[in-house]
C-alpha positions as CSV (number, residue, x, y, z in Angstrom):
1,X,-17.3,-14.7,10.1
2,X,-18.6,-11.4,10.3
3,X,-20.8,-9.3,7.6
4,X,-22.2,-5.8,6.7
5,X,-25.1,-6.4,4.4
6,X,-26.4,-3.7,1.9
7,X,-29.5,-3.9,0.3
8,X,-29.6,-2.4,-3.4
9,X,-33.2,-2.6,-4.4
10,X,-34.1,-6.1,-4.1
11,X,-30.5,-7.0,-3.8
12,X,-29.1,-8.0,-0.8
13,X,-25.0,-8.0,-0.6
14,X,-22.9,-9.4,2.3
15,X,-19.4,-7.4,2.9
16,X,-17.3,-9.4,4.5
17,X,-15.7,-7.3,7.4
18,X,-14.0,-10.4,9.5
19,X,-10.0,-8.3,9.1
20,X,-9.1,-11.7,10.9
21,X,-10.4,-14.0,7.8
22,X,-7.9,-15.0,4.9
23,X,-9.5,-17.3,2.7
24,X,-6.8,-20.1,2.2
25,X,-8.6,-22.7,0.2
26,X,-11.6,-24.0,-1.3
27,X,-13.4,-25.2,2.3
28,X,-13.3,-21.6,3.6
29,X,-15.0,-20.6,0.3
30,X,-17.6,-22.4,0.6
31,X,-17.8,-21.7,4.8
32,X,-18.2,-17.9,3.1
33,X,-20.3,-18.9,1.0
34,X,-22.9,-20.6,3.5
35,X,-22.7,-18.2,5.9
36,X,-23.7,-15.3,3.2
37,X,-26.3,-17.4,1.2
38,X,-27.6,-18.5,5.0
39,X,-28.3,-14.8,6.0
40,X,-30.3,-14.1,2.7
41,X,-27.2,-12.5,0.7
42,X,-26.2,-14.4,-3.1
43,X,-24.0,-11.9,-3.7
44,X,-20.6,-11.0,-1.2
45,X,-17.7,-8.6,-1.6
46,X,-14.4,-9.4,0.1
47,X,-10.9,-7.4,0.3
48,X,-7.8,-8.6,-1.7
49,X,-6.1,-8.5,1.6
50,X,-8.5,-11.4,2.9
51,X,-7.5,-13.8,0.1
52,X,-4.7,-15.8,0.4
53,X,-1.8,-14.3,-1.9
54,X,-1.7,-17.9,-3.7
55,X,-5.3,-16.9,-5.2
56,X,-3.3,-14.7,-7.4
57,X,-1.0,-17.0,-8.8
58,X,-3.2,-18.9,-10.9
59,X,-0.7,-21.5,-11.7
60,X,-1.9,-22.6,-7.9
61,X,-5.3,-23.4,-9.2
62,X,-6.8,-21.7,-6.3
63,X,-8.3,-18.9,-7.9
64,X,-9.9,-21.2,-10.5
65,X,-11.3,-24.0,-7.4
66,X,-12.8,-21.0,-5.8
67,X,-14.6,-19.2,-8.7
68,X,-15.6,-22.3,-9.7
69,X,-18.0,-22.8,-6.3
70,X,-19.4,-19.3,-6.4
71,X,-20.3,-20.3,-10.2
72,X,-21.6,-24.1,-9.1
73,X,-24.0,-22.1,-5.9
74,X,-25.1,-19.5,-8.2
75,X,-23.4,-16.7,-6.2
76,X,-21.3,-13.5,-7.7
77,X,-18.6,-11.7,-5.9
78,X,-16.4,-8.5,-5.9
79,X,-12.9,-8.6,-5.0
80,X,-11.6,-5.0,-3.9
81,X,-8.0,-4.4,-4.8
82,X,-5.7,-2.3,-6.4
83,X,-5.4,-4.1,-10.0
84,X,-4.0,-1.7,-11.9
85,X,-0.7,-2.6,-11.7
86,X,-0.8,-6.2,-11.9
87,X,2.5,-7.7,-13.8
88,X,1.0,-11.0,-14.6
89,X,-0.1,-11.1,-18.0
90,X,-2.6,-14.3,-17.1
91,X,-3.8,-12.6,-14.1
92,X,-4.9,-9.6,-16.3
93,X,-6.4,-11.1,-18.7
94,X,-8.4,-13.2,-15.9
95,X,-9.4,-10.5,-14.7
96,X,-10.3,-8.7,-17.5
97,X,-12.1,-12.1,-18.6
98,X,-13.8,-12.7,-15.3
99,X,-15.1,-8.7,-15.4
100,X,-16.8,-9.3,-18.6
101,X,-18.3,-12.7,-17.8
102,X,-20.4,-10.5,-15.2
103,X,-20.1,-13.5,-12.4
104,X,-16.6,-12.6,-10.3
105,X,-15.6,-8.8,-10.7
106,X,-12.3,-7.4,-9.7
107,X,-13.1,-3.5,-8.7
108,X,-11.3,-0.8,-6.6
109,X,-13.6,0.1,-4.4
110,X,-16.9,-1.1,-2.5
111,X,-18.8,1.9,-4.5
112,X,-17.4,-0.3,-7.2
113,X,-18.6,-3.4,-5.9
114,X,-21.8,-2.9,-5.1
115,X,-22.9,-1.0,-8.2
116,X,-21.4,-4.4,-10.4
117,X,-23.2,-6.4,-8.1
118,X,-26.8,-4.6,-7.8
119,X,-26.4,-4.7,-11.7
């Protein structure tokens, strides 16, 4: 698993670089999780692209297992994607729910991510 880390003032961020890694269920979230928390980071940003596409169908439960375990360990995360177009009606309102919650935040870019994040 392989990281770039930004530091934002005390903030430390792990970007998860790996182009190889698809998060396919919950055990690989919390691999990700370990690995970032282990190298000092409580806060990561991954690409849509490295989740599987079932994490967007949240009839699947998959998006719900894995936000769930970055709640439990205390850790936030940015997804970057394009969202804007998204035809689900439950998958825009999670995401517009999970933005406003301040915990999981679905942005378009890592500018994005790391200024909701450092915040």
């Amino acid at each position: 698993m392989e990281f770039i880390f930004h530091q934002k003032g005390d903030v430390k961020i792990a970007e998860l670089t790996d182009k190889t890694m698809c998060i396919e269920n919950v055990e690989d979230a919390v691999d990700l999780l370990g690995n970032a928390d282990y190298q000092g980071a409580r806060r990561v940003i991954v690409q849509q692209q490295q989740l599987h596409p079932d994490f967007f169908v949240l009839r699947t439960g998959m998006a719900g297992e894995i936000l769930q375990k970055f709640s439990n360990y205390r850790m936030q995360l940015a997804i970057v994607g394009d969202f804007k177009n998204v035809e689900s009606k439950s998958l825009r309102d999670f995401i517009r729910e999970s933005n406003r919650q301040g915990r999981i935040f679905f942005v378009s870019s890592i500018d994005k991510a790391l200024d909701a994040l450092s915040g």
